[in-house]
C-alpha positions in Angstrom: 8.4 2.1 -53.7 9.5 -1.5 -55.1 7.4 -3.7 -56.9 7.5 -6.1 -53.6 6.3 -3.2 -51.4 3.7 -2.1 -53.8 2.6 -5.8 -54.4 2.2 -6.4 -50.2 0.2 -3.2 -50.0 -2.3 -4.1 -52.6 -2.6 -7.5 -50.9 -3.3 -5.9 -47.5 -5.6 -3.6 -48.6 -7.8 -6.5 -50.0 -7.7 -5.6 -53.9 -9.6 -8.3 -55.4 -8.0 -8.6 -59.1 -4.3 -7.0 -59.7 -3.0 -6.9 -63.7 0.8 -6.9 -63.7 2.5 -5.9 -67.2 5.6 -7.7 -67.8 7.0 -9.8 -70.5 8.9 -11.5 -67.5 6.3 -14.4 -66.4 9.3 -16.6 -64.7 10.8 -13.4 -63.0 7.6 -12.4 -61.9 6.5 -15.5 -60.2 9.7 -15.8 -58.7 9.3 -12.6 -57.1 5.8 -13.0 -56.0 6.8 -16.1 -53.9 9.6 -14.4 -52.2 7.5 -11.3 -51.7 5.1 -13.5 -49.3 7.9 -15.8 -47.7 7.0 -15.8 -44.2 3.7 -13.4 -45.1 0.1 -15.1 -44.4 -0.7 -15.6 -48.0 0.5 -19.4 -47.9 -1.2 -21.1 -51.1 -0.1 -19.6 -54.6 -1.8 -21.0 -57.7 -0.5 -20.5 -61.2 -2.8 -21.0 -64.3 -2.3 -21.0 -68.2 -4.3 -22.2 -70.8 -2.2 -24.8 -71.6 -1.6 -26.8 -68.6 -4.4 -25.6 -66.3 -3.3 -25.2 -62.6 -0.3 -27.0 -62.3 0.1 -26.2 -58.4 -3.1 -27.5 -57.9 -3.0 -30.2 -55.3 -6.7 -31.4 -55.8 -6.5 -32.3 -59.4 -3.2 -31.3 -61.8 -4.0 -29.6 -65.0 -7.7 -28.2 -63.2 -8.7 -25.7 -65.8 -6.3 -26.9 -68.9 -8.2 -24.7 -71.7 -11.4 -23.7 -70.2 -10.4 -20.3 -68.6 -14.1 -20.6 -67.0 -13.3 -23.2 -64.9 -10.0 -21.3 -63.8 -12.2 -18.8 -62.7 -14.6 -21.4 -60.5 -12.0 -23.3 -59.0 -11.1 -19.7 -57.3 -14.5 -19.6 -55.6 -14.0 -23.5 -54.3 -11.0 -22.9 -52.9 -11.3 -23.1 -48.8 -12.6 -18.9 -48.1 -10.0 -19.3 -44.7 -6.7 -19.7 -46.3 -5.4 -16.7 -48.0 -4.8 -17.2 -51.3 -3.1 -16.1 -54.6 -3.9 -17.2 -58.2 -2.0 -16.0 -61.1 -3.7 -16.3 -64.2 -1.6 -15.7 -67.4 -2.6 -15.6 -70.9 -6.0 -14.3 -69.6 -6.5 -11.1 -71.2 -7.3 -12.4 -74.2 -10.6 -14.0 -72.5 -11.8 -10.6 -70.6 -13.6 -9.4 -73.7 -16.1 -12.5 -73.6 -18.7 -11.6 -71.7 -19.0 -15.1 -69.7 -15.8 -14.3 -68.3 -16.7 -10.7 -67.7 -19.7 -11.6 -65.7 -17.7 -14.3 -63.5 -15.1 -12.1 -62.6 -17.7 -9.4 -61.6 -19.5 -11.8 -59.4 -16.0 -12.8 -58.0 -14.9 -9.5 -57.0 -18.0 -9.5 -54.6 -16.8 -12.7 -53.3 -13.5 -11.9 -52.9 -14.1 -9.1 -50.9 -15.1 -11.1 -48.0 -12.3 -13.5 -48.2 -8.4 -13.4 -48.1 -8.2 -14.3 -51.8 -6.5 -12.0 -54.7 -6.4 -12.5 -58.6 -3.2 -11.3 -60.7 -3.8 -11.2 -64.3 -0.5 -11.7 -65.8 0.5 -10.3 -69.2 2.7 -8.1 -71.6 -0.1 -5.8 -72.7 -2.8 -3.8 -71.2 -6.3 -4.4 -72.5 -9.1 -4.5 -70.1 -13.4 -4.1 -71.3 -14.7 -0.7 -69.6 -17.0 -2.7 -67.4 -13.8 -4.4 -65.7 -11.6 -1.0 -65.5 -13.3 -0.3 -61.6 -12.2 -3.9 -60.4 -8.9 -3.9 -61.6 -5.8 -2.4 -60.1 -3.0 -2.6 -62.5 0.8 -2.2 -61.5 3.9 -2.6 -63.6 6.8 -4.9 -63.3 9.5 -2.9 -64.7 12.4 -4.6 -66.2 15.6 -5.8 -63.8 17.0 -3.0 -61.7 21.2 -2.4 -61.4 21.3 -4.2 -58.3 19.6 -7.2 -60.2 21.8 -7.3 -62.8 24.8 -7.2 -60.8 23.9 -10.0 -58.4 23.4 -11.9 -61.5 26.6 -10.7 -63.0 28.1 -11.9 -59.9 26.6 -15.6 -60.1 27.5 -16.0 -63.6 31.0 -15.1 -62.9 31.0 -16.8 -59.7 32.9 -20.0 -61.0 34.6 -18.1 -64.3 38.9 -17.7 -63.9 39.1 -14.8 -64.5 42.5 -12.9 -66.1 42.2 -9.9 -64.5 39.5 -8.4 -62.1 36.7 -6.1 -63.5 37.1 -3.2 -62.8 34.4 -0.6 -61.4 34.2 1.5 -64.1 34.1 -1.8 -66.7 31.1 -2.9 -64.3 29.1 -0.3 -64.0 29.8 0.1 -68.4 28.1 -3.3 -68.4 25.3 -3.1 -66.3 24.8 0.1 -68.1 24.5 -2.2 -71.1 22.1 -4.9 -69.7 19.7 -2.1 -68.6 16.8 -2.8 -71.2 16.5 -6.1 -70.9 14.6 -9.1 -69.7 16.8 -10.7 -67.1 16.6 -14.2 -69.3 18.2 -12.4 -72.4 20.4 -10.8 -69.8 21.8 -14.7 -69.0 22.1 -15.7 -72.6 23.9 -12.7 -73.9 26.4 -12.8 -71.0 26.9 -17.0 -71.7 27.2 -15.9 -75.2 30.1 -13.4 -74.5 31.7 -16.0 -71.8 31.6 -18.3 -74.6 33.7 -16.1 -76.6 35.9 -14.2 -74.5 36.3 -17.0 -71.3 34.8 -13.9 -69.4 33.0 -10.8 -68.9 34.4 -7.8 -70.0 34.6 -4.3 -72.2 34.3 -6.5 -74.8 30.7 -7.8 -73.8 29.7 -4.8 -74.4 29.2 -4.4 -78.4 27.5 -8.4 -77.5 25.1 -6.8 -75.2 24.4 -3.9 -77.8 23.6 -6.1 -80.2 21.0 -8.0 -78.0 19.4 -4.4 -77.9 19.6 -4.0 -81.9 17.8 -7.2 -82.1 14.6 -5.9 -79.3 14.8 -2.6 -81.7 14.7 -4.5 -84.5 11.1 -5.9 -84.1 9.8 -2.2 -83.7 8.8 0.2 -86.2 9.3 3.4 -84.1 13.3 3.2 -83.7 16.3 2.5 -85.5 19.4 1.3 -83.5 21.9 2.9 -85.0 25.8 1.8 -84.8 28.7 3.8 -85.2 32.1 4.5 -84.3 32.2 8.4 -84.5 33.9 10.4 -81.9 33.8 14.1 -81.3 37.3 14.3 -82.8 35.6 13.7 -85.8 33.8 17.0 -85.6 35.3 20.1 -86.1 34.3 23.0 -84.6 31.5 23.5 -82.0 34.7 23.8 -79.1 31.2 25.1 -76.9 29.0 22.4 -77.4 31.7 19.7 -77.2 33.2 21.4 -73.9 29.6 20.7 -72.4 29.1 17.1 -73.5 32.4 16.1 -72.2 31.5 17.2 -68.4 28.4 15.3 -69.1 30.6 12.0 -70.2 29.5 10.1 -66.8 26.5 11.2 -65.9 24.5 8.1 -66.0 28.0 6.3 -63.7 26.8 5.3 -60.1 29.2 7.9 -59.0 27.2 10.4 -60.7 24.3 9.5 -58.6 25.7 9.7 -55.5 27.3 12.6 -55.9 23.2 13.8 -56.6 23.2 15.1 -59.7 20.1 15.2 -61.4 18.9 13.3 -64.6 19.7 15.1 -67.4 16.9 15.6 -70.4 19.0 16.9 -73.5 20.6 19.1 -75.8 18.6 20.7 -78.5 21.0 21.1 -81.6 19.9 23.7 -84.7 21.8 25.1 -87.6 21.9 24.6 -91.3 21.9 21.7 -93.4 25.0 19.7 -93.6 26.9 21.8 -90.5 27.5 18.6 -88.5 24.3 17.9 -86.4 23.4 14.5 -86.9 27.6 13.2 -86.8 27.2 14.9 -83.0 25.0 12.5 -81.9 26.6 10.1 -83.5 29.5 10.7 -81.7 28.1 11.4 -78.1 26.7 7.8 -78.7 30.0 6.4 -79.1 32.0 8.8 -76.6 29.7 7.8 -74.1 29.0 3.6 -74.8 25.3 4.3 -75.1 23.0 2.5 -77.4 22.0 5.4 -80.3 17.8 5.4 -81.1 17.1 7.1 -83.9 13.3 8.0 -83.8 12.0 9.6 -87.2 9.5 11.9 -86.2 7.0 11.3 -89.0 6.8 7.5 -88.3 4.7 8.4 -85.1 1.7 10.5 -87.4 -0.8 7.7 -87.7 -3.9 7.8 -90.1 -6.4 6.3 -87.3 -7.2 8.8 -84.7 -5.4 8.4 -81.5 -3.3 6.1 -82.7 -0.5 8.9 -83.3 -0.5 9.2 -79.6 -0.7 6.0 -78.5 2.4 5.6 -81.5 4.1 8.2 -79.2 3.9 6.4 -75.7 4.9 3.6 -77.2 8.0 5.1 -78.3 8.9 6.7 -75.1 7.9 3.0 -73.5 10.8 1.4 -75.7 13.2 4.2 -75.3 13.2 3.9 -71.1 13.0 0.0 -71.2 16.4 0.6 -72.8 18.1 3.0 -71.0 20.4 4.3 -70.4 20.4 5.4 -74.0 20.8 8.0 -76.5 17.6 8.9 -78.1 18.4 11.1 -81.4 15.5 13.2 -82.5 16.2 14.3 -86.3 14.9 17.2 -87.6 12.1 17.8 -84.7 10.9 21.2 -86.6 9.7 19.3 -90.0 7.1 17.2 -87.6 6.2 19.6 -85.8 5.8 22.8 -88.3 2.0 22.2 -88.5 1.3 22.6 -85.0 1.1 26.5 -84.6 -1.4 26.1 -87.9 -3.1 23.1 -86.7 -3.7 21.8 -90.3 -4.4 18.0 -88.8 -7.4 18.1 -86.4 -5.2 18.5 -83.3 -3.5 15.6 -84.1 -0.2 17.5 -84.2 -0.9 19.8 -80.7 -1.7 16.3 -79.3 1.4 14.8 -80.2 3.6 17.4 -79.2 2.0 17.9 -76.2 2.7 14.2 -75.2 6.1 14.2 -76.4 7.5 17.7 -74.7 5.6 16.6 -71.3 8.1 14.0 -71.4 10.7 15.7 -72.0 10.0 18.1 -69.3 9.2 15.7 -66.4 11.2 12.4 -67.4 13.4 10.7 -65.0 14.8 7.7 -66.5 18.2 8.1 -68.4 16.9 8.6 -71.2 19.5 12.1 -72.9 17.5 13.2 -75.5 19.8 15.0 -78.8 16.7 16.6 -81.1 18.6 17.9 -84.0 16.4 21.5 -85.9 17.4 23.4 -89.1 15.0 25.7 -88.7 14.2 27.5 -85.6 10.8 29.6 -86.6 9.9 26.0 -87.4 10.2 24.9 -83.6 6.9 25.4 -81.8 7.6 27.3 -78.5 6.2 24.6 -76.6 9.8 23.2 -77.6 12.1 26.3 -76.8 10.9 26.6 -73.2 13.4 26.3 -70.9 13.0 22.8 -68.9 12.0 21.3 -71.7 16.1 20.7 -72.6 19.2 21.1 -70.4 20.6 24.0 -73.6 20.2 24.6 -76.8 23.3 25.2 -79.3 23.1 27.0 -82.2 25.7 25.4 -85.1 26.8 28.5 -87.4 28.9 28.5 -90.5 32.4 27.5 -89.3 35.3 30.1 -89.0 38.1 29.9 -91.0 39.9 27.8 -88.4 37.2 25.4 -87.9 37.4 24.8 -91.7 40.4 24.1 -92.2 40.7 21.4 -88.7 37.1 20.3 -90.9 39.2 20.0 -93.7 42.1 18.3 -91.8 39.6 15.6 -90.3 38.1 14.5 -93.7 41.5 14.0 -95.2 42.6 12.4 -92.8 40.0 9.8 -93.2 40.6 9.6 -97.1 44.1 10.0 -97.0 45.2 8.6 -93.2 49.7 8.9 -95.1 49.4 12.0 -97.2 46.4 14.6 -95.6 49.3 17.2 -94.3 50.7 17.0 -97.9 47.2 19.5 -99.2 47.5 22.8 -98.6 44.4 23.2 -95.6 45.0 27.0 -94.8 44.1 28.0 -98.6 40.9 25.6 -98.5 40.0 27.2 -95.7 40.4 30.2 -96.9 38.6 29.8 -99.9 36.0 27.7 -98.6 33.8 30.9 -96.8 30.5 30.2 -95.9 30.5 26.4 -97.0 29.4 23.7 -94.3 31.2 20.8 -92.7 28.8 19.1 -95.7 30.0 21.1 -98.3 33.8 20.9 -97.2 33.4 17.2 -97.3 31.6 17.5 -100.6 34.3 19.2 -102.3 36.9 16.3 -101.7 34.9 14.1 -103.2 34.1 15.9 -106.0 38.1 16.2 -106.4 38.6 12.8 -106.1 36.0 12.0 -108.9 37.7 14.1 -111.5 41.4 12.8 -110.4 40.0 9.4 -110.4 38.5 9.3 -113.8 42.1 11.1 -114.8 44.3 7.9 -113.4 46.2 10.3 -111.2 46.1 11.3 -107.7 43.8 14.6 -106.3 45.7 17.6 -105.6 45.0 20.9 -103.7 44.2 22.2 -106.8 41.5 19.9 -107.4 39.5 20.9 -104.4 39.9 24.5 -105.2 38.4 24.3 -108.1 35.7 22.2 -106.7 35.2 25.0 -104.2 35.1 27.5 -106.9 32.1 25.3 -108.6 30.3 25.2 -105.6 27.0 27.0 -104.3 27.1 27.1 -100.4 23.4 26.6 -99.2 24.4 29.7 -97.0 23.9 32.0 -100.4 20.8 30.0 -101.5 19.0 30.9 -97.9 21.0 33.9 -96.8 18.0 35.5 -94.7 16.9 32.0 -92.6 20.3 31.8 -91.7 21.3 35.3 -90.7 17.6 35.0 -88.4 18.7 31.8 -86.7 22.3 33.7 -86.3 20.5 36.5 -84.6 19.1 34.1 -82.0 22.6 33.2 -81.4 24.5 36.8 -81.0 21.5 37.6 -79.2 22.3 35.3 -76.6 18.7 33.3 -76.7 20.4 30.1 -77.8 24.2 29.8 -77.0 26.6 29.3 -80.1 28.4 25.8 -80.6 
C-alpha cells in the first residue's frame, strides 16, 4: 500500500490526528495535495511556528508563535467543509499540558466533523495520554520510480553525448536510494555541473552525499574503497557465490522474482581475509559499504542499547541498497549465552537477528566471526543468513596467488621476478595476514640496507615468524571441524 492510499484511508475512516515522520516537509505537502486532487477534502491549511497559517484566507500569519491558537482556529473553521491542517514543528509543544488538553477536547470535536490533524515531523515523540488519539504513518524516502521521473526532468533539457544506458540507470538510482529527494536534485546539479551530464561518473558524487548523511551518525562508518575480489586470494567457494549474486538488487533481478537476499556470515582466523571481502563485494557490486561496530550500540542507560539498535537498522534501510559490514559479531555478542548485563545483551541480539531474519529492504548484510563457539545460536540458525563460509588456512596454491597479489601491489614491474612457489611452500599455516606481513618485514630490513628485497628476505622473514595458527592450534582445528563436517561450507 502507498503512502497516498494509506493517507486516503485514514482520511475516510475519520482519524482525527495523523503524525507523519519525514524529514521531507516540501515533499510531503506536495504529495498530500495531489493525494486529494479531485477528493472532497478541498481546504488544506499549513501551520509553523514561524509564520502561523500562511494559507489562511481569514487572516495571514493566524497562529505565528502561539501553537494554542493553531489549535483554536481548527475548531472555528466552518464544521461543513472538509478540512486538513498540517501542523509542523508541533511535537515539541505536545508535552505541555495546555496543548495536551486542547487536542483531547479536539479529538471529540473532530469526530463529528470532516476535519483531520497531521502532525508533521522527523521524530516520534508523543505523551502517553495522546498515544490512543494518534495514528502515526511514515513517509518513507523517494521510491525508484521517483527518482527516475526526476532523473528524467533534470536531464530533460541536458545534450547529452551518448544515451544512458539501462544498466548505468538503474546503477544511479541505485545510488540516490537513501536520500531526501532535495539532496537528490543538488547532488545530480552538482555532477551536471561537472561532467555536462549524468552518468557512471555521478556515482562516486552521489556516494559521497551518503558519506556526508553517515557522517552526522555515530552508529556507522561509510567506508570507501577500491578492493575487488581479485585482490583476495583464495576462497574460489565463497567468491563463486557472491559473483551470481553481483545483480541482485538490478530491476531485472526483481522481475525475474528473486527474493531479497539477507547475507553471508563469514568466520575464520585472524588476518585470513574477512574484512578485505567485504570490502571488495562493496566495490564489485557499486554499493555504499556501512561499517557498524557492534560495541558502539551497548549503551549505559537502560533501553537505550535497543533503541541504539533500531536506529541503526533505521539508517542502514534509509540507505539502501547497501552493504552493511558487521565486524567481528561474536566479541558483542559472547555475553549473551552468560547473560552477564541484565538482559541487555539477549535484548539486543534479539532485535538485531529478528531483523535479519524477516528484513525486506536491500539491505545484504556481511557479519564477519573469528570465533564460532562465540556466536550465539540465535545467530547460526538457518534464515537468519543466506550461508555461512568458513575461511581456513590457505593451501599451498592459494598462498602463493596470496603471495602473487601483494607483490603485485608493491612491486606492480618486478612481482614475477620472487620466487612465489618456495614462499608458498614455506609459508604453511600462515594467513593472508601473515603472508602480507612478511613482505613488509622484508622490505624493512632491505630498506634500512639501501638495496632492494629479495626472495631471500621473505624467507627468512617467514622463518621468524609465529603463525597465530600454532598459538591457537585447538580453536582453529574446532572451527575446521564445523567445516569438514559440512555445518558451515568451506570458502
Amino acid at each position: 500500500m502507498t503512502f497516498q492510499e494509506e493517507l486516503l484511508i485514514l482520511l475516510k475512516a475519520r482519524y482525527p490526528i495523523i503524525y507523519v515522520i519525514t524529514i521531507e516537509e516540501d515533499r510531503l505537502e506536495y504529495t498530500i495535495r495531489n493525494a486529494i486532487i479531485n477528493k472532497t477534502y478541498s481546504n488544506l491549511y499549513v501551520w509553523d511556528f514561524i509564520e502561523g497559517y500562511k494559507t489562511n484566507p481569514m487572516k495571514k500569519g493566524f497562529g505565528k508563535r502561539n501553537p494554542l491558537e493553531a489549535l483554536e482556529f481548527i475548531s472555528k473553521v466552518n464544521s461543513r467543509t472538509p478540512s486538513i491542517f498540517i501542523l509542523k514543528d508541533f511535537k515539541r509543544f505536545l508535552k505541555d499540558l495546555t496543548i495536551s488538553r486542547k487536542l483531547r477536547n479536539i479529538t471529540q470535536l473532530l469526530k463529528l466533523q470532516p476535519k483531520t490533524i497531521i502532525i508533521v515531523d522527523s521524530e516520534v515523540q508523543i505523551p502517553n495520554e495522546l498515544k490512543d488519539h494518534i495514528t502515526l504513518i511514515k513517509f518513507n524516502l523517494p521510491a525508484p520510480k521517483e527518482i527516475k521521473n526526476e532523473l528524467v526532468r533534470l536531464t530533460k533539457n541536458l545534450t547529452l553525448q551518448g544515451k544512458l544506458s539501462q544498466k548505468i540507470l538503474e546503477k544511479v538510482i541505485q545510488a540516490c536510494q537513501g536520500l531526501s529527494l532535495e539532496k537528490i536534485r543538488r547532488v545530480l546539479g552538482k555532477a551536471i555541473v561537472i561532467y555536462k551530464q549524468i552518468d557512471k561518473n555521478s556515482i562516486p558524487i552521489i556516494l559521497g552525499e551518503k558519506r556526508q548523511v553517515i557522517s552526522q551518525t555515530e552508529l556507522l562508518e561509510f567506508w570507501s574503497t577500491k578492493v575487488t575480489l581479485k585482490d583476495v586470494g583464495g576462497a574460489y567457494n565463497l567468491k563463486q557465490w557472491l559473483n551470481a549474486r553481483t545483480e541482485i538488487f538490478s530491476e531485472q533481478a526483481i522481475n525475474y522474482g528473486l527474493v531479497t537476499p539477507k547475507g553471508v556470515l563469514i568466520i575464520g582466523m585472524q588476518g585470513s581475509g574477512k574484512s578485505l571481502i567485504a570490502k571488495a563485494v562493496a566495490y564489485e557490486w557499486r554499493l555504499p559499504l556501512l561499517r557498524l561496530d557492534v560495541g558502539r550500540l551497548f549503551a549505559g542507560v537502560v533501553g537505550e542499547s535497543e533503541s541504539r539498535v533500531r536506529e541503526m537498522i533505521t539508517i542502514a534501510e534509509s540507505l539502501a541498497p547497501c552493504i552493511l559490514w558487521v565486524d567481528e559479531i561474536d566479541k558483542a555478542f559472547s555475553d549473551a549465552q552468560q547473560n552477564l548485563d541484565s538482559g541487555t545483551t539477549i535484548r539486543v541480539l534479539a532485535t538485531f537477528v529478528t531483523w535479519l531474519g524477516e528484513k525486506t529492504l536491500p539491505v545484504f548484510v556481511i557479519a564477519t566471526a573469528n570465533d564460532i563457539y562465540s556466536l550465539p545460536v540465535e545467530i547460526l540458525r538457518k534464515g537468519r543468513f543466506d550461508e555461512t563460509f568458513f575461511l581456513g588456512i590457505p593451501t599451498t596454491a592459494e598462498r602463493k596467488l596470496i603471495y602473487e597479489v601483494h607483490l603485485r601491489r608493491f612491486r606492480p614491474d618486478t612481482w614475477y621476478e620472487y620466487d612465489t612457489i618456495k614462499l608458498s611452500r614455506r609459508s604453511r599455516k600462515f594467513s593472508g595476514a601473515e603472508i602480507e606481513q612478511t613482505i613488509v618485514d622484508a622490505m624493512y630490513v632491505a630498506f634500512s640496507e639501501y638495496r632492494e628485497f629479495t626472495t631471500n628476505d621473505i624467507l627468512i622473514a617467514i622463518k621468524e615468524t609465529i603463525p597465530i595458527l600454532e598459538m591457537d592450534p585447538l580453536r582453529t582445528q574446532m572451527v575446521q571441524n564445523w567445516a569438514l563436517s559440512g555445518r558451515i561450507r568451506v570458502a
